[in-house]
C-alpha positions as CSV (number, residue, x, y, z in Angstrom):
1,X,-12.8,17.8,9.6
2,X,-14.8,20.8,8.0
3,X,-16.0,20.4,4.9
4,X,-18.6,22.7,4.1
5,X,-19.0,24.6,1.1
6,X,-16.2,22.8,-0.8
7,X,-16.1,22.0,-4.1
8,X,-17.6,18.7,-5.5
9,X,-14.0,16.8,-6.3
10,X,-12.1,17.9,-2.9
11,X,-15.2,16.6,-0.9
12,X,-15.3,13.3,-2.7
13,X,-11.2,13.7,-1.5
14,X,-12.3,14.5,2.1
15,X,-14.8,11.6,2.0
16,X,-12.1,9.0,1.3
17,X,-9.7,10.6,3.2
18,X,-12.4,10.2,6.0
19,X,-12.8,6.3,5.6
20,X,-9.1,5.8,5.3
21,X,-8.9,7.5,9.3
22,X,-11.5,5.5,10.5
23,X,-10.3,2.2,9.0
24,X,-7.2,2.7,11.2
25,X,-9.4,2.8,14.0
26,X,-11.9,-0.2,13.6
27,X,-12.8,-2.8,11.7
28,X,-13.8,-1.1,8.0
29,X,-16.3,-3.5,7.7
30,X,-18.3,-2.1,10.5
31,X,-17.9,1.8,8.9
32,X,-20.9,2.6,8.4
33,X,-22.0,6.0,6.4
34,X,-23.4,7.5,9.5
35,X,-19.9,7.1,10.6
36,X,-18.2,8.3,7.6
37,X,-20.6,11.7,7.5
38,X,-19.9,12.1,11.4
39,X,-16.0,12.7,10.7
40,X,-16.5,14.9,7.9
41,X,-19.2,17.2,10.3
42,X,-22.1,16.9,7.0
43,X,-25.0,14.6,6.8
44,X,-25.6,11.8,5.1
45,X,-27.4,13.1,2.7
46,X,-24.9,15.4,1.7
47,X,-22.3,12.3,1.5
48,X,-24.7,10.8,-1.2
49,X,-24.1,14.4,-3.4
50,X,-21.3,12.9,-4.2
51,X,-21.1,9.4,-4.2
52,X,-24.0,6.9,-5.3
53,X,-23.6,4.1,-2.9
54,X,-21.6,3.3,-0.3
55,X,-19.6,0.3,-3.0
56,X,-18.9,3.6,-5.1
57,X,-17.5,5.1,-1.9
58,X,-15.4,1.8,-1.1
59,X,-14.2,1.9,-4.6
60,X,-13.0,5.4,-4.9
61,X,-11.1,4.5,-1.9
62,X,-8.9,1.5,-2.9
63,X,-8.4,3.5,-6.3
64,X,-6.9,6.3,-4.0
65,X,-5.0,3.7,-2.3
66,X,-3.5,2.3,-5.7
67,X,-2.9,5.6,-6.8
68,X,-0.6,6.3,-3.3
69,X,1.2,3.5,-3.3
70,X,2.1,2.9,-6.6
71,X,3.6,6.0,-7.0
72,X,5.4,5.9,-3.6
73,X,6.9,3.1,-4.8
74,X,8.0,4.1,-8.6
75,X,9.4,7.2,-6.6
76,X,11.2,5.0,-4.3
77,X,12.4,3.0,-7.1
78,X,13.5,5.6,-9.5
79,X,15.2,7.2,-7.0
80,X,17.8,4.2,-6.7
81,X,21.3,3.4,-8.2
82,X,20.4,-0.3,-9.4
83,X,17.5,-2.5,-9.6
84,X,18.3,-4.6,-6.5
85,X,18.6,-1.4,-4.5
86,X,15.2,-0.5,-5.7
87,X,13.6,-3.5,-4.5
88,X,14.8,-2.8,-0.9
89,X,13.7,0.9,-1.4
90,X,10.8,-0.2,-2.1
91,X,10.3,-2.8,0.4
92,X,10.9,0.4,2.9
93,X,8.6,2.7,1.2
94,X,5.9,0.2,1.3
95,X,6.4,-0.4,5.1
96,X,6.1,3.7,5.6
97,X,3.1,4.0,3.6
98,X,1.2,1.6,5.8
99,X,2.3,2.5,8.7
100,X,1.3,6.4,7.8
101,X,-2.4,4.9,6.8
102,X,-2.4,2.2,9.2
103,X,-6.3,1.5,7.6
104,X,-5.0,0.5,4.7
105,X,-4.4,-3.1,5.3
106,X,-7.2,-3.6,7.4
107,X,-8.9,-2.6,4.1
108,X,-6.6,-4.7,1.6
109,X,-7.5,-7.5,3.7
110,X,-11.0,-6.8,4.1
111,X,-11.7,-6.5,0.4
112,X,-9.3,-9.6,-1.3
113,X,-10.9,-12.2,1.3
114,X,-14.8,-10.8,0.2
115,X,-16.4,-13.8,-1.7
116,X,-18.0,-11.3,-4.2
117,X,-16.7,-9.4,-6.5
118,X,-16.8,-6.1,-5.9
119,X,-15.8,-2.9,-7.8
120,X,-13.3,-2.4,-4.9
121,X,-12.3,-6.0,-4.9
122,X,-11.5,-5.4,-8.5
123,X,-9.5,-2.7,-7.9
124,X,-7.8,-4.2,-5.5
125,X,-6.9,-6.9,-7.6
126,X,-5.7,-5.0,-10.7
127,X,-3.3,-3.4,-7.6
128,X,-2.0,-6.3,-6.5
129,X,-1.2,-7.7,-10.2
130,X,0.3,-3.6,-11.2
131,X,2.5,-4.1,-8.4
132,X,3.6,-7.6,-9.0
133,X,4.4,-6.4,-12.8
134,X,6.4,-4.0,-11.1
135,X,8.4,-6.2,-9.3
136,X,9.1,-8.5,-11.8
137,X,10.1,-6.0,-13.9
138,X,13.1,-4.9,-11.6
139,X,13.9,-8.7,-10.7
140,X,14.1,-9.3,-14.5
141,X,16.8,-6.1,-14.9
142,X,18.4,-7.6,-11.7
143,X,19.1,-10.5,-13.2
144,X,20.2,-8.7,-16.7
145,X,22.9,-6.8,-14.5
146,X,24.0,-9.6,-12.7
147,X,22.6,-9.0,-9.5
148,X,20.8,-11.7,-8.9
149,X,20.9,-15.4,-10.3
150,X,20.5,-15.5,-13.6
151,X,18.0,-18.6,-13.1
152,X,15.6,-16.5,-10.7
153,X,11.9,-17.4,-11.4
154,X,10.7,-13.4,-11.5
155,X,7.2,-14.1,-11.4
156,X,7.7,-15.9,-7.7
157,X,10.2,-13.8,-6.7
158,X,7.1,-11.2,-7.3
159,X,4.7,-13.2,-5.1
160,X,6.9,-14.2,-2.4
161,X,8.4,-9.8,-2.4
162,X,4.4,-9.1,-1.1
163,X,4.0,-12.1,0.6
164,X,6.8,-10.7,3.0
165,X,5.2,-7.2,2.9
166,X,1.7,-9.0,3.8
167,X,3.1,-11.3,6.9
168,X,5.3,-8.3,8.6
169,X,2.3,-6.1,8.5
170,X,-0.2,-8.9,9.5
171,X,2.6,-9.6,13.0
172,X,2.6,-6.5,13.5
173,X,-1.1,-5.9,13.5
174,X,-1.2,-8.7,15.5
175,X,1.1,-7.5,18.3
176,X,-0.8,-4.3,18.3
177,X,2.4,-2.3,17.3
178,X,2.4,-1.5,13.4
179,X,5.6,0.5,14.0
180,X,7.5,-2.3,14.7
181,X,7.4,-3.4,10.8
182,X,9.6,-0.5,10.6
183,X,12.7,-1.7,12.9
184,X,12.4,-5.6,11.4
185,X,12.0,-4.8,7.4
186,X,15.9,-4.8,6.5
187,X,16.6,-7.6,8.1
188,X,13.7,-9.3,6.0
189,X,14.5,-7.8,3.1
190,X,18.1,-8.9,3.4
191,X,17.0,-12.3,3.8
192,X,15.2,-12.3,0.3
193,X,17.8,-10.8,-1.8
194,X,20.8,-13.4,-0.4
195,X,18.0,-15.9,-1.0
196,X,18.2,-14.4,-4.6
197,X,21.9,-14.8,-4.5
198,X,22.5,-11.2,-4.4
199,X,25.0,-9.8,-1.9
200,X,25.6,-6.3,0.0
201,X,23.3,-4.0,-1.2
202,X,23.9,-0.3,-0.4
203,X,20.4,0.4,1.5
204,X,18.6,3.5,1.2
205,X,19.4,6.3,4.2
206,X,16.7,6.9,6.3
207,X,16.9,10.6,5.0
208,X,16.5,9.4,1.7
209,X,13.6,7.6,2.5
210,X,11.9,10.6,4.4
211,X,12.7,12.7,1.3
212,X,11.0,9.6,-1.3
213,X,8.1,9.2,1.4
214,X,7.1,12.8,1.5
């Protein structure tokens, strides 16, 4: 990755762009800024041009991830014909995103289970609880069109939506094969919205969700 003689913001983009690669390659908590400076071909010092600390360099990098995948997902969602088919859009969109930046769990996971809070902890945080608002917010319209039952508890239906997101991507972590998330997320998905007691739901095409992932 060259990054010499580039201008103050796209290095700062470079230098998270770096640390999201390597986290898809080891264990982020053992990125060091040695590391981070040896990907980008500069030296530490000039790392520290731009960032602080490495916390400040850990935060702007869950902010970029909040930043992606929020708006992957309103893309996914407002590209849809109801509010149940956004949730399964996305559900899918969700699944691409991490398997493009297959660091990005690793660093999710990382970051929620640190005991103190950190100003990427706290960002991860106000993620998780943007996202959940989300959700519940096209849960509640599914219920308004019918879609679902009208009894659904939105807020759990919220919880238990990332919940499925977080165990599919932890298996397949596990199983050393993030790409399989991929192949078993509709069947998941369909399990949740019947739970809901909503039925057929025209899925997405997989052309339509290359076009929303691009």
């Amino acid at each position: 990755m060259q990054t010499k003689h580039l201008p103050a913001e796209e290095r700062r983009q470079r230098t998270v762009e770096a640390v999201v690669a390597l986290a898809g390659k080891q264990n982020p908590s053992e990125i060091t800024t040695a590391a981070i400076a040896s990907e980008m071909s500069v030296t530490q010092g000039a790392l520290f041009r731009h960032f602080p600390s490495k916390e400040a360099i850990w935060q702007a990098v869950m902010e970029w991830v909040a930043d992606r995948l929020l708006d992957r997902i309103d893309r996914a969602a407002e590209q849809s014909s109801s509010p149940l088919a956004a949730l399964h859009a996305i559900f899918m969109s969700h699944i691409e995103f991490v398997i493009e930046h297959p660091g990005v769990p690793r660093m999710m996971f990382g970051e929620l289970q640190r005991a103190e809070a950190t100003p990427a902890k706290k960002v991860a945080h106000a993620l998780m609880r943007r996202y959940a608002e989300r959700l519940a917010h096209k849960l509640e319209e599914a219920k308004a069109g019918g879609e679902v039952l009208g009894d659904t508890d939105t807020k759990a239906a919220a919880i238990l939506f990332i919940g499925m997101i977080q165990g599919l991507v932890m298996q397949s972590m596990l199983a050393g094969n993030l790409r399989a998330a991929r192949a078993k997320a509709p069947g998941v998905i369909e399990i949740y919205s019947r739970g809901l007691g909503a039925g057929y739901v025209d899925r997405p095409s997989e052309a339509k969700l290359r076009q929303t992932n691009k």
